[in-house]
Every structure is written in C-alpha cells, then in structure tokens.
VOVO-602368 format. One line per 5 residues: their letters; for each residue x, y, z of N, C-alpha, C. Coordinates in Angstrom, 2 decimals. Each point is the difference from the previous one (the first is absolute). Last residue first. Example, Ala and Ser with C-alpha at 12.3 -4.5 7.8 and 13.67 -1.06 7.14 Angstrom:
<marvexs>
SA = 12.85 -2.25 7.08 0.82 1.19 0.06 -0.77 1.09 0.73; 0.29 -5.72 -0.07 -0.89 1.19 0.00 0.90 1.20 0.00;
</marvexs>
This chain:
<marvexs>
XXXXX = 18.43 38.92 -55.73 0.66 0.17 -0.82 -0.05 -0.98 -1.17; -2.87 0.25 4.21 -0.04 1.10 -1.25 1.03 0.27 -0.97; 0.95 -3.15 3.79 -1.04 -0.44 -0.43 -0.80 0.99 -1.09; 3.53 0.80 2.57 0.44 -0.36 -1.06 -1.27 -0.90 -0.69; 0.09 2.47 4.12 0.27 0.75 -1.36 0.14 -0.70 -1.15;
XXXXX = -0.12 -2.29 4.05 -0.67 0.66 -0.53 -0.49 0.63 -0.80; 4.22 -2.06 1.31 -0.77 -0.90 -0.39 -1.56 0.59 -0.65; 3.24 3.02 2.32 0.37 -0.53 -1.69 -0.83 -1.08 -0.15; -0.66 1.06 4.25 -0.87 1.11 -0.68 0.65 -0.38 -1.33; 1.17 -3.15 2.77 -1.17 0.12 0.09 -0.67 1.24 -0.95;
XXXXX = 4.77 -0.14 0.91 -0.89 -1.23 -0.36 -1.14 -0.14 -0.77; 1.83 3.40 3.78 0.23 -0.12 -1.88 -0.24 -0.87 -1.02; -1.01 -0.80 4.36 -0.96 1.34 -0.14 0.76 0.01 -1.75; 2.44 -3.19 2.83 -1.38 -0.46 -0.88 -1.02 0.72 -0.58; 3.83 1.48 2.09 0.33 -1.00 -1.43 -0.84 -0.07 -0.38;
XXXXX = -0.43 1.57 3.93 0.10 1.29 -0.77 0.68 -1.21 -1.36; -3.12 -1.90 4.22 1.09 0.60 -0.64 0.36 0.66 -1.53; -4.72 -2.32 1.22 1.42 -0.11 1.20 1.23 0.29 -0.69; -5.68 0.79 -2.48 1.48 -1.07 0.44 1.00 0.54 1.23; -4.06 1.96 -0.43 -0.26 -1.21 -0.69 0.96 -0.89 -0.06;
XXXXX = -0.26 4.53 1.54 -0.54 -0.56 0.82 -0.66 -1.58 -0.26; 2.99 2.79 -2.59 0.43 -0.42 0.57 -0.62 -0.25 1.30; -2.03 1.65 -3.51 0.69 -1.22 -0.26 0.76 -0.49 0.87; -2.29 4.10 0.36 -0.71 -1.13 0.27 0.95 -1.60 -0.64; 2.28 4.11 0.79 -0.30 -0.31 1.09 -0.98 -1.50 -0.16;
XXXXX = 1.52 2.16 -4.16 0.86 -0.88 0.81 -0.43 -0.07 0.90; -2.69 2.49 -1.67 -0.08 -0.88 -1.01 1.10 -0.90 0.80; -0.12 4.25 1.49 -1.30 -0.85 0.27 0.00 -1.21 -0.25; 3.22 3.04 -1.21 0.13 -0.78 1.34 -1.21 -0.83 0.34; -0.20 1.71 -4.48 0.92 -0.96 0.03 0.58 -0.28 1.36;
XXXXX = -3.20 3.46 -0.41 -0.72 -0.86 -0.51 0.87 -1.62 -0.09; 1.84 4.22 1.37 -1.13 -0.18 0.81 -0.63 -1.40 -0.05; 2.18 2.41 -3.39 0.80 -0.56 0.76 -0.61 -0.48 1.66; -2.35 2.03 -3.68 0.39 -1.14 -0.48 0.86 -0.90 1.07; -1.49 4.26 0.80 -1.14 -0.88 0.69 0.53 -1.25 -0.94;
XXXXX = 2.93 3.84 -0.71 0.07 -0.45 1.95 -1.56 -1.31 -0.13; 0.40 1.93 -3.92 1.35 -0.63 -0.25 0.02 -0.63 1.50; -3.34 2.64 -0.91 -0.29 -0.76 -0.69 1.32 -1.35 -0.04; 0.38 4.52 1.73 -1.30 -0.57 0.70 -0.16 -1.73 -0.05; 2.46 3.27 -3.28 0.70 -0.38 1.50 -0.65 -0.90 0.71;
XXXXX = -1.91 1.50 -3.50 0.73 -0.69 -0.44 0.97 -0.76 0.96; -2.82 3.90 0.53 -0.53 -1.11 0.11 0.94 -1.75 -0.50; 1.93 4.61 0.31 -0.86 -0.25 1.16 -0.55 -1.81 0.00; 1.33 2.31 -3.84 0.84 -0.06 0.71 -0.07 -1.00 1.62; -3.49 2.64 -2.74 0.09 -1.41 -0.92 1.26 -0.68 0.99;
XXXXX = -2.69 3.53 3.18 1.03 -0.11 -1.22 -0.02 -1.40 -0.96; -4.28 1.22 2.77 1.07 -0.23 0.52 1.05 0.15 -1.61; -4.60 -0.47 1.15 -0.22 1.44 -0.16 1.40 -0.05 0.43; -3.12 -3.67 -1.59 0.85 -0.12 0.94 -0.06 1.45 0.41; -0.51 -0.03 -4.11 -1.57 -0.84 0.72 0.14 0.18 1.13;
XXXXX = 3.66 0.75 -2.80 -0.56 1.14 0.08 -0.84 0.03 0.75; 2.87 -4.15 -0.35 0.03 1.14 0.82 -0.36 1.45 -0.13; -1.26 -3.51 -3.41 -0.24 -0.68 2.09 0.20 1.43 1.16; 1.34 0.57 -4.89 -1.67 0.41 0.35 -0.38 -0.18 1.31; 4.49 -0.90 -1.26 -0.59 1.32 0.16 -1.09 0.41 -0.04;
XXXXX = 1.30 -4.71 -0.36 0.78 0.41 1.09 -0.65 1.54 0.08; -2.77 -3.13 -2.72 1.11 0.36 -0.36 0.11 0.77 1.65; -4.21 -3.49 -1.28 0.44 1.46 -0.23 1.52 0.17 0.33; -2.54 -4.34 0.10 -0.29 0.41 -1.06 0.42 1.54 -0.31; 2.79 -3.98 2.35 -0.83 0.76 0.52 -0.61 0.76 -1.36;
XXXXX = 3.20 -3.43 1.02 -0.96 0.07 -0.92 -1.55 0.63 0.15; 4.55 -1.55 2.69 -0.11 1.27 -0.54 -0.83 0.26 -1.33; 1.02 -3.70 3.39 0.63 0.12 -1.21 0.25 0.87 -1.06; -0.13 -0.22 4.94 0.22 -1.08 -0.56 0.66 -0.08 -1.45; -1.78 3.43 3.00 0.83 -0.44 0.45 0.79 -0.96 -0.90;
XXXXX = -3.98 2.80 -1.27 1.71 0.27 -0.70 0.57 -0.59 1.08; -4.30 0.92 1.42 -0.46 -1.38 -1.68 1.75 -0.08 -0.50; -1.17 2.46 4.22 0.18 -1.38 -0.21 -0.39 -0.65 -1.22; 0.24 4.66 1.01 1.02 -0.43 -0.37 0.11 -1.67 0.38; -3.42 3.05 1.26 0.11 0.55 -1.14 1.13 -1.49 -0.71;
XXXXX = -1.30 -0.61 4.54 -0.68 -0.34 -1.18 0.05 0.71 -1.53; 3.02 1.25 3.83 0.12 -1.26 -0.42 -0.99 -0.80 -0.53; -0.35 5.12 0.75 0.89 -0.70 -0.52 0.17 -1.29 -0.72; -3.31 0.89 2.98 -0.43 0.57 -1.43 1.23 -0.11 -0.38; 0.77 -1.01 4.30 -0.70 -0.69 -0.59 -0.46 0.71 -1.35;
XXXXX = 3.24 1.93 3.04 0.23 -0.71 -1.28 -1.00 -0.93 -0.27; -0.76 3.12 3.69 0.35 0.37 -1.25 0.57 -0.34 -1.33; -2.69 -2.65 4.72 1.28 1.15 -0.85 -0.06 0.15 -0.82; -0.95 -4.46 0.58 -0.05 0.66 0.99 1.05 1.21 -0.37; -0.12 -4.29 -1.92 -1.34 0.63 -0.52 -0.64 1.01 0.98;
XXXXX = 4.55 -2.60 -1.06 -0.28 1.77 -0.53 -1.36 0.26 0.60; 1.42 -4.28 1.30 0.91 0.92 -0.09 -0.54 1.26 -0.18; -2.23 -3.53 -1.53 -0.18 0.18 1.28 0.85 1.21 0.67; 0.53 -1.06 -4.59 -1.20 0.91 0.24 -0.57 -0.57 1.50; 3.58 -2.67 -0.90 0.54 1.32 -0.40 -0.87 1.03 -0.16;
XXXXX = -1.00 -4.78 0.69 0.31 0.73 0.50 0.57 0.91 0.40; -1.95 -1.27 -3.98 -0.84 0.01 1.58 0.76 0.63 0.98; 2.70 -1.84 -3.40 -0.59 1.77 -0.20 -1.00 0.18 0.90; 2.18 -3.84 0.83 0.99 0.28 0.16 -0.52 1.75 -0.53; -2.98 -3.39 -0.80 -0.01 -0.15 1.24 1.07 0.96 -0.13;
XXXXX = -0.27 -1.28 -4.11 -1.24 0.79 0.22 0.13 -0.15 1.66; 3.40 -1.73 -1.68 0.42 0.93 -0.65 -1.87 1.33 0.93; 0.33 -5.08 0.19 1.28 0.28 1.07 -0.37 1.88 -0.48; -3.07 -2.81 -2.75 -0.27 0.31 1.49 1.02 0.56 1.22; 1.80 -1.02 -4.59 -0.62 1.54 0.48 -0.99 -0.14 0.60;
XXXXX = 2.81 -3.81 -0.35 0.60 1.51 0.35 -0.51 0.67 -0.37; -2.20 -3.66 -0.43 0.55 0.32 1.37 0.43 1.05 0.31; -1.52 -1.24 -4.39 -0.90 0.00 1.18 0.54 0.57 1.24; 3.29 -1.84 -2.97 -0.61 1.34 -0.59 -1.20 0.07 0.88; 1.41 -3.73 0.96 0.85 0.95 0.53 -0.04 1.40 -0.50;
XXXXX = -2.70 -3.71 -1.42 -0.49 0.32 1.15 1.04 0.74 0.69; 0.49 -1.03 -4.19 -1.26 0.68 0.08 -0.17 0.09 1.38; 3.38 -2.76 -0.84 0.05 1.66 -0.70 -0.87 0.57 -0.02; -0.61 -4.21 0.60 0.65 0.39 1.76 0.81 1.30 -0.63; -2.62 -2.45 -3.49 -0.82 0.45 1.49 0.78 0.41 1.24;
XXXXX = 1.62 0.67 -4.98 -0.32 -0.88 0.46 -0.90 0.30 0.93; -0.56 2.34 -4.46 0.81 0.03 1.06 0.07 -1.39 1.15; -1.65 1.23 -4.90 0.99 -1.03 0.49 0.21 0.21 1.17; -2.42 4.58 -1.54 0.39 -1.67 -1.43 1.14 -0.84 0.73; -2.32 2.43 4.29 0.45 0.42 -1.29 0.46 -1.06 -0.88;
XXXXX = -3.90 -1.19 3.30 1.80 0.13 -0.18 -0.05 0.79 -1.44; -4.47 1.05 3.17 0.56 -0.21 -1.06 1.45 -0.27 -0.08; -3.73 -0.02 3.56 1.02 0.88 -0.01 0.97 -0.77 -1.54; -4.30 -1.64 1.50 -0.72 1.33 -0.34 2.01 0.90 -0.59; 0.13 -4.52 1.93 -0.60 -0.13 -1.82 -0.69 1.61 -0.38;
XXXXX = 1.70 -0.85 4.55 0.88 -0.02 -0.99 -0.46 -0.23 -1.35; -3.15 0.77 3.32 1.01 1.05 -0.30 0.49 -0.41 -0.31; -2.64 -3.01 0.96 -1.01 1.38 -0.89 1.44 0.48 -0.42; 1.18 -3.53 3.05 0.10 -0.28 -1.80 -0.51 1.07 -0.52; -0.28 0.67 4.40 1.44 0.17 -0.53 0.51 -0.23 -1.47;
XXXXX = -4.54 -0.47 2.33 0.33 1.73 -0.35 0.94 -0.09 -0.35; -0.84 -4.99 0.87 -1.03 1.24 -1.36 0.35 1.25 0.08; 1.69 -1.65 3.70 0.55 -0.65 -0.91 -0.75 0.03 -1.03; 0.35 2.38 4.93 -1.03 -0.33 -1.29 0.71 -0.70 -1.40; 1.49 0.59 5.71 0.33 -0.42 -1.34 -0.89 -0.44 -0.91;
XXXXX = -0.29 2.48 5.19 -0.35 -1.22 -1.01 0.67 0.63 -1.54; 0.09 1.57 5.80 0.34 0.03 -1.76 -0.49 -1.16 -0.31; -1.80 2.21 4.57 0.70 -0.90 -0.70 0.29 0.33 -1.67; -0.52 2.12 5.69 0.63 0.06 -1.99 -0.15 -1.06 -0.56; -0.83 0.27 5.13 -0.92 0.76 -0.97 0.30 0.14 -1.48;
XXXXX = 4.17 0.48 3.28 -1.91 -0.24 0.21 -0.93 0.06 -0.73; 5.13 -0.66 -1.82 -0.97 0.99 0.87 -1.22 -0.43 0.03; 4.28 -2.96 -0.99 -0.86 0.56 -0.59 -1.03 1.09 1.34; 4.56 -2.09 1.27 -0.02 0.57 -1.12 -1.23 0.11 -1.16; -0.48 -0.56 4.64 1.05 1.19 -0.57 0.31 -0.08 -1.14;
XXXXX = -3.03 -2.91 1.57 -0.31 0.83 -0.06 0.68 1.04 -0.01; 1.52 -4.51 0.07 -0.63 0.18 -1.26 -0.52 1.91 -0.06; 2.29 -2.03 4.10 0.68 0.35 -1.47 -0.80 0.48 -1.09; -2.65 -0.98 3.31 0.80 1.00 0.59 1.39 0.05 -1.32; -1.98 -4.56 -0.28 -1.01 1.11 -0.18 0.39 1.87 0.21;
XXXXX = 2.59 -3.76 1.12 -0.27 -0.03 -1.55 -0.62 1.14 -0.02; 0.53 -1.12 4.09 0.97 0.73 -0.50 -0.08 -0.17 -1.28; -3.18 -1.96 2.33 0.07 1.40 0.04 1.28 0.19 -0.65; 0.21 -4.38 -0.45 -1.38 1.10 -0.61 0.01 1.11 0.33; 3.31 -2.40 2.30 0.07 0.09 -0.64 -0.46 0.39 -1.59;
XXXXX = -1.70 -0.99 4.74 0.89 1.08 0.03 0.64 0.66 -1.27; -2.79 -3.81 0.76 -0.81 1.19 -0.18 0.85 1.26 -0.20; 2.28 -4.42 0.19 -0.76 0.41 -1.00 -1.09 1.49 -0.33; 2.26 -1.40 3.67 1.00 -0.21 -0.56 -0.88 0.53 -1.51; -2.22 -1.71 3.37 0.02 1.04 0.17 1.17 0.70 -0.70;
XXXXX = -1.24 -4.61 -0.64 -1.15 1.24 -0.40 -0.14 1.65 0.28; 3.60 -3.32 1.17 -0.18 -0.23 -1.60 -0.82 1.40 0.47; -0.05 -1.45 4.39 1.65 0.92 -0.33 -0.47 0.22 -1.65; -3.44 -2.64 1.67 0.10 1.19 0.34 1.03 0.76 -0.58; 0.39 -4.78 -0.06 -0.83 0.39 -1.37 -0.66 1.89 0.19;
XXX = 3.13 -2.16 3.20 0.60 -0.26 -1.20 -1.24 0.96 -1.22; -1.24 -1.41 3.86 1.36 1.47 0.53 -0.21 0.37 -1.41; -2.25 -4.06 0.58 -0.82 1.19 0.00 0.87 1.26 0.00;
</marvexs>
C-alpha cells in the first residue's frame, strides 16, 4: 500500500508540473489552431514567380514580412512629434524610392529645403539599416551570423 501511494503521488506531482509548464509557455485562455485549408488558400492565392522554387518563395515572403515589421517599426518611432508627417511623407523612398513625386516637390509640400530633406531622408535610411540589423540579430546569435543571415537575404532578390 506505501508502495502504490509513494507512485500515485509521484505521479500527481508530476502532472501538475506538466501542466504549470504547459501554462507558461501558452497563455491563459489562447489557443492556436493550425487551419490547413487557409494555408493551402494562400499559397495557391500567393503566386511562384516563372519556376520559382518553394523554399525561394517562402524566403522572398519572409524577408519582407522581416522588411514590413522593421518599417512598422520605424513609424512607431516617429509617430510622435514633429516628425510624424515627415516620416510618412518619406516612407514610400526608404526602400526603394518609387515614390510618385520628386525630392523638390516633397520638399516644397513639406515646407523644408530640397537639401534638408534629402538629409532627413538619408538619417531615416540609416535608421532603417539599424533597425533592420537589430531585428536580425534578434534572430540569429552573433555578429557572423547577422552578416550571414542578412547576405543570405538579400540575396534572395538578386
């Protein structure tokens, strides 16, 4: 009878602690589920370019969910103060600069030097590439792998 007590209690002990694990690492109350029809919707909705493979498509994917988080949060940044109208004037030219109006109109609109803005524009790029390394390197471990990691990246648009 010791015997079959000591187990069971051995055992209960060992459930709660499953359990009490389990709940740190999911939150009260959350559950996720994995829709597996929404995942096929979207990749047959997300077109490969002519031939691309699938784990190129899904790193092109990636890095600009990496790229679109990393400008998020760069209009968290500004969106306080006097550079918010700024840094929405000038977030269509971080990247790639296919903005539909020209540097001296921006900054007539603006009410700032062409000069000026250019400056502006040059400080929120650079802004944009600590950003851009911070989040990568909240992805990999060490500064090899940050370089790494971002040539591996890039290189997926090349």
């Amino acid at each position: 009878l010791r015997a079959y007590l000591r187990t069971s209690i051995k055992h209960l002990c060992q459930e709660n602690f499953r359990r009490e694990s389990a709940a740190k690492r999911i939150p009260k109350g959350a559950i996720y589920s994995i829709d597996a029809e929404e995942g096929d919707a979207r990749y047959l909705r997300e077109k490969l370019r002519g031939g691309e493979a699938p784990d190129t498509h899904f790193d092109r994917m990636w890095i600009q969910a990496l790229l679109k988080e990393v400008e998020n949060r760069l209009a968290e940044e500004f969106s306080y103060g006097p550079m918010k109208a700024r840094f929405e004037a000038l977030r269509p030219y971080i990247m790639d600069g296919s903005a539909k109006i020209g540097y001296a109109e921006l900054a007539a609109k603006l009410g700032v030097k062409e000069g000026t803005l250019k400056t502006s524009l040059s400080r929120l790029r650079s802004r944009f590439r600590e950003a851009f390394r911070a989040e990568v390197a909240n992805i990999v471990s060490g500064e090899v792998a940050v370089e790494e990691e971002i040539r591996s990246l890039l290189s997926v648009f090349s």
